[in-house]
Each structure stands twice: as structure tokens, then as C-alpha cells.
MARBA-114091 format. One record per residue: x, y, z of N, C-alpha, C in turn; residue in three letters; residue number from 0. Coordinates in steps of 0.1 Angstrom, whole numbers, plus 5000, padded with zeros to 4 digits. Example, Ala and Ser with C-alpha at 12.3 -4.5 7.8 and 13.67 -1.06 7.14 Angstrom:
// residues 2
fiti n_c1: 5132; n_c2: 4943; n_c3: 5078; ca_c1: 5123; ca_c2: 4955; ca_c3: 5078; c_c1: 5132; c_c2: 4967; c_c3: 5078; aa: ALA; i: 0
fiti n_c1: 5128; n_c2: 4978; n_c3: 5071; ca_c1: 5137; ca_c2: 4989; ca_c3: 5071; c_c1: 5129; c_c2: 5000; c_c3: 5079; aa: SER; i: 1
// end
This chain:
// residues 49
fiti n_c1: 6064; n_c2: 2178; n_c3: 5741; ca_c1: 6066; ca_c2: 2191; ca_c3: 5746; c_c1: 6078; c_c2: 2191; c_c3: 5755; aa: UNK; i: 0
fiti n_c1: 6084; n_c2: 2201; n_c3: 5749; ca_c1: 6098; ca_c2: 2204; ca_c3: 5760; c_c1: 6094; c_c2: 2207; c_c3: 5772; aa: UNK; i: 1
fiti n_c1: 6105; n_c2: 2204; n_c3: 5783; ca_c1: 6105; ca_c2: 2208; ca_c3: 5798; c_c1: 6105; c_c2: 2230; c_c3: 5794; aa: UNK; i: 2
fiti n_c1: 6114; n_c2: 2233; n_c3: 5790; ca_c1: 6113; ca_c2: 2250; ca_c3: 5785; c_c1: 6100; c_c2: 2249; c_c3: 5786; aa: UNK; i: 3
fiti n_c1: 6088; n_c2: 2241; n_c3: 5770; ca_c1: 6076; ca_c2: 2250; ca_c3: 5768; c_c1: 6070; c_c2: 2243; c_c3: 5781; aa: UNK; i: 4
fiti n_c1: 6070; n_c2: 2236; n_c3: 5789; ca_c1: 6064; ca_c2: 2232; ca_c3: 5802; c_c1: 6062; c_c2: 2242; c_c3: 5812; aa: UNK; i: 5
fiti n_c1: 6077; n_c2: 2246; n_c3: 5813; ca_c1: 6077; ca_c2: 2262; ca_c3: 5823; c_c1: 6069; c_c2: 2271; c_c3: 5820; aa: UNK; i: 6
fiti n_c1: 6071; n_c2: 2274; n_c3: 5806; ca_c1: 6065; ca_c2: 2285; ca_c3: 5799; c_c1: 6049; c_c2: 2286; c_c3: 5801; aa: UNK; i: 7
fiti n_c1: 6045; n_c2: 2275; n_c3: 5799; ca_c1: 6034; ca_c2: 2272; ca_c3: 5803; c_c1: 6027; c_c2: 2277; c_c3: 5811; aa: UNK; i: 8
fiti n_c1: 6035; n_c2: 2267; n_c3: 5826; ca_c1: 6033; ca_c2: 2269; ca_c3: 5841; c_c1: 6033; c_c2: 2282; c_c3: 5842; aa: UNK; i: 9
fiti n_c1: 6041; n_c2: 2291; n_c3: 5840; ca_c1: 6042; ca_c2: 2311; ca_c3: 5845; c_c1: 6035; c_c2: 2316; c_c3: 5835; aa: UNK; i: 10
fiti n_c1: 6027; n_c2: 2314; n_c3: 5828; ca_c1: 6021; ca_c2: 2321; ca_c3: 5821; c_c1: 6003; c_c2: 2314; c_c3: 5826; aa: UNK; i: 11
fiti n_c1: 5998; n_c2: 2303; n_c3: 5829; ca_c1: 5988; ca_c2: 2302; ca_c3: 5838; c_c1: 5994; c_c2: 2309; c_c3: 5857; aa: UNK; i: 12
fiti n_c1: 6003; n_c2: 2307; n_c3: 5857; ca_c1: 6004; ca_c2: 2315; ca_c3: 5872; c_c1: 6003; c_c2: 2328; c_c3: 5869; aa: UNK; i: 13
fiti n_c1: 6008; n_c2: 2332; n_c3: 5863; ca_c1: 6005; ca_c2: 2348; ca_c3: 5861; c_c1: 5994; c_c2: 2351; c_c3: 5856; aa: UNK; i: 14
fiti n_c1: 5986; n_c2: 2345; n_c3: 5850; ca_c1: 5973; ca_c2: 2349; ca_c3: 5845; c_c1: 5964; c_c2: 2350; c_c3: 5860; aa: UNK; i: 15
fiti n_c1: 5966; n_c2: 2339; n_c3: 5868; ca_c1: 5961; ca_c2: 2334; ca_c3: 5879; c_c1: 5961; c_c2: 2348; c_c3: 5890; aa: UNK; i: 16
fiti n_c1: 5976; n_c2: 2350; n_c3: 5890; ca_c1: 5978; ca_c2: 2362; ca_c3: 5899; c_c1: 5970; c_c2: 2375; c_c3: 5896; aa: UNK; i: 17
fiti n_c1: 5966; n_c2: 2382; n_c3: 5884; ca_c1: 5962; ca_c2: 2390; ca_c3: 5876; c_c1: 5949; c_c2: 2390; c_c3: 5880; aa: UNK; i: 18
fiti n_c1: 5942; n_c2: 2380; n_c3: 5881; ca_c1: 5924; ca_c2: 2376; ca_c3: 5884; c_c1: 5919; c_c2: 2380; c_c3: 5898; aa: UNK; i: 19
fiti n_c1: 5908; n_c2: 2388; n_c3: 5901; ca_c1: 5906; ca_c2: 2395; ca_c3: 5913; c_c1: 5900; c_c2: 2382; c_c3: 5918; aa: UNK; i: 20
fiti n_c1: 5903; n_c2: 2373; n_c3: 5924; ca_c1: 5898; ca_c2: 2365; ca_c3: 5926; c_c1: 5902; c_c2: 2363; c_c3: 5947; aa: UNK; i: 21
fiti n_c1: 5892; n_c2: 2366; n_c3: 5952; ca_c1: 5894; ca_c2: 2369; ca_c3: 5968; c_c1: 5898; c_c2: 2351; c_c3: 5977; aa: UNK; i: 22
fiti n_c1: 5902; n_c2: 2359; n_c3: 5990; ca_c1: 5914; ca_c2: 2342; ca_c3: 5991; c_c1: 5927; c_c2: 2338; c_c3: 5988; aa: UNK; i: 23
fiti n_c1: 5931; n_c2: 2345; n_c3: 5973; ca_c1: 5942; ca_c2: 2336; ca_c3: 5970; c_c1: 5952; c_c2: 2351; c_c3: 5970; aa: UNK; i: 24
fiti n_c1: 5964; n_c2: 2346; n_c3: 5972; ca_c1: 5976; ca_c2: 2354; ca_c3: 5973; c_c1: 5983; c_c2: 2355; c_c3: 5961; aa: UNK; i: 25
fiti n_c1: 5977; n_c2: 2369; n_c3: 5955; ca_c1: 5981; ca_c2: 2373; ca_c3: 5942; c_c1: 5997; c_c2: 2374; c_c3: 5937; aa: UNK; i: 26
fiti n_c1: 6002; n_c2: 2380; n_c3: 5951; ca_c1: 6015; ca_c2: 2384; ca_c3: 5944; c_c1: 6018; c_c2: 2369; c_c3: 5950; aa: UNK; i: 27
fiti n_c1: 6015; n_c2: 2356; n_c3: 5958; ca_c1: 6024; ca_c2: 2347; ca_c3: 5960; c_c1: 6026; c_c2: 2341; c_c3: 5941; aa: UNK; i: 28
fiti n_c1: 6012; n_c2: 2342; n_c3: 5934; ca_c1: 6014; ca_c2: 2336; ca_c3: 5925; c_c1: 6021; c_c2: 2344; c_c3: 5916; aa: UNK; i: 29
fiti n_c1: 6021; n_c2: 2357; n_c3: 5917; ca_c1: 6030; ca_c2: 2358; ca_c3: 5905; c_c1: 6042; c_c2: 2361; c_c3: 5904; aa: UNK; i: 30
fiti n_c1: 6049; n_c2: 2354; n_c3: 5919; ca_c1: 6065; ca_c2: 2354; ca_c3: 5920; c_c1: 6069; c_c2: 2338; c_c3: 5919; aa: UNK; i: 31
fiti n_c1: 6056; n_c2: 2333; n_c3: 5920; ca_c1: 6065; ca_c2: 2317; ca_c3: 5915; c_c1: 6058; c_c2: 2321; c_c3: 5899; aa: UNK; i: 32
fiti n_c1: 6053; n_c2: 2326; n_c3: 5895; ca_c1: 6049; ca_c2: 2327; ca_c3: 5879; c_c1: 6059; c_c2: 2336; c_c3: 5871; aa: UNK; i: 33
fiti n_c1: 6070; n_c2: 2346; n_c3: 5880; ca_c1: 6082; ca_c2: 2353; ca_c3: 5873; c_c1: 6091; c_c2: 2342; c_c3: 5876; aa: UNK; i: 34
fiti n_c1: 6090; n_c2: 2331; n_c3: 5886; ca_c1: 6102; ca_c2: 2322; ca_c3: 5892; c_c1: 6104; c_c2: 2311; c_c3: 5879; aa: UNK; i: 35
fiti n_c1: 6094; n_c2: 2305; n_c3: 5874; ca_c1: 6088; ca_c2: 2296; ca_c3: 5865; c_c1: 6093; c_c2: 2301; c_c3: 5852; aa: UNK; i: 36
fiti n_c1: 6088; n_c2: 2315; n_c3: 5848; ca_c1: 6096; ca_c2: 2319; ca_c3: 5835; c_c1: 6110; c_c2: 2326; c_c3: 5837; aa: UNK; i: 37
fiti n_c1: 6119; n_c2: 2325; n_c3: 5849; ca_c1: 6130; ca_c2: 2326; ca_c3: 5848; c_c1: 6136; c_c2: 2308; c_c3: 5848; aa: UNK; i: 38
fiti n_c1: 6130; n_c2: 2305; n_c3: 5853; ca_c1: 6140; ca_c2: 2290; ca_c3: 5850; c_c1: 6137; c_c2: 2287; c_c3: 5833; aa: UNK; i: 39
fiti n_c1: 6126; n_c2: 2292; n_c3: 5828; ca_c1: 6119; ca_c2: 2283; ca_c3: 5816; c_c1: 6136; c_c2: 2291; c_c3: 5804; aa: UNK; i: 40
fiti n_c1: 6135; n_c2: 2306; n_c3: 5807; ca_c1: 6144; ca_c2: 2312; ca_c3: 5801; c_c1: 6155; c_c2: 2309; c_c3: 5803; aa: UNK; i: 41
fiti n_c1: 6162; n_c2: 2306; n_c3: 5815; ca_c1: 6175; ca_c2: 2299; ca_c3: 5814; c_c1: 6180; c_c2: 2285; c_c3: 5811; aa: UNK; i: 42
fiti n_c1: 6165; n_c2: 2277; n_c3: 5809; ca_c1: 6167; ca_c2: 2263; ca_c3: 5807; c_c1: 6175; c_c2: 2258; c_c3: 5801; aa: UNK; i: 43
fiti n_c1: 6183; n_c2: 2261; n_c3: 5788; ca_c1: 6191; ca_c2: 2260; ca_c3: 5783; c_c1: 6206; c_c2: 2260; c_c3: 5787; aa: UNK; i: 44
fiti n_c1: 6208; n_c2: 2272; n_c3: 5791; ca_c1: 6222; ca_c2: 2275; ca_c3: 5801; c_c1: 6223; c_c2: 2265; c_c3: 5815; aa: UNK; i: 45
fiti n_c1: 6213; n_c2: 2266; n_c3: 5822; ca_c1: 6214; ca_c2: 2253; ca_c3: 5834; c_c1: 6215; c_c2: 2240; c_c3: 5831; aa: UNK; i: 46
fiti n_c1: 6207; n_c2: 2233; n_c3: 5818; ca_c1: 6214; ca_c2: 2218; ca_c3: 5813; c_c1: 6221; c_c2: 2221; c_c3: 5804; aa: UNK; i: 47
fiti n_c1: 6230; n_c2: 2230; n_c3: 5802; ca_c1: 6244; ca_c2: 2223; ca_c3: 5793; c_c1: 6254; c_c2: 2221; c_c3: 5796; aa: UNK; i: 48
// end
């Protein structure tokens, strides 16, 4: 598995994570490292070449 589908991965369990009414946890922290995660996944390409 590529580093990309690794990101991809990661922000898409973070964001599912943030989404979940789940009391305690800091929703929007998770789903600004879960838009942070699929912005690197999407640029991956352009930052290692």
C-alpha cells in the first residue's frame, strides 16, 4: 500500500471519527487533521517530485 492510500485512509477514519456523537472527544479537532490528512494524501504526488 502506497503512502497516498495510507493518508487516504488515515482522513477518512478521522473524519468518520469526527462525524460520531461520541461525548469527550473534539470533533472538529478530528476533522481538521482528517481534511489535513486528505490534503497531503491529494498533493502527495506534487510534494515528492
Amino acid at each position: 500500500m502506497s503512502a497516498q492510500a495510507v493518508l487516504y485512509v488515515i482522513a477518512v477514519i478521522l473524519l468518520v471519527l469526527a462525524a460520531l456523537p461520541i461525548p469527550g472527544t473534539r470533533g472538529i479537532n478530528l476533522a481538521l487533521l482528517g481534511a489535513a490528512a486528505a490534503l497531503l494524501a491529494y498533493s502527495w504526488n506534487t510534494i515528492t517530485a
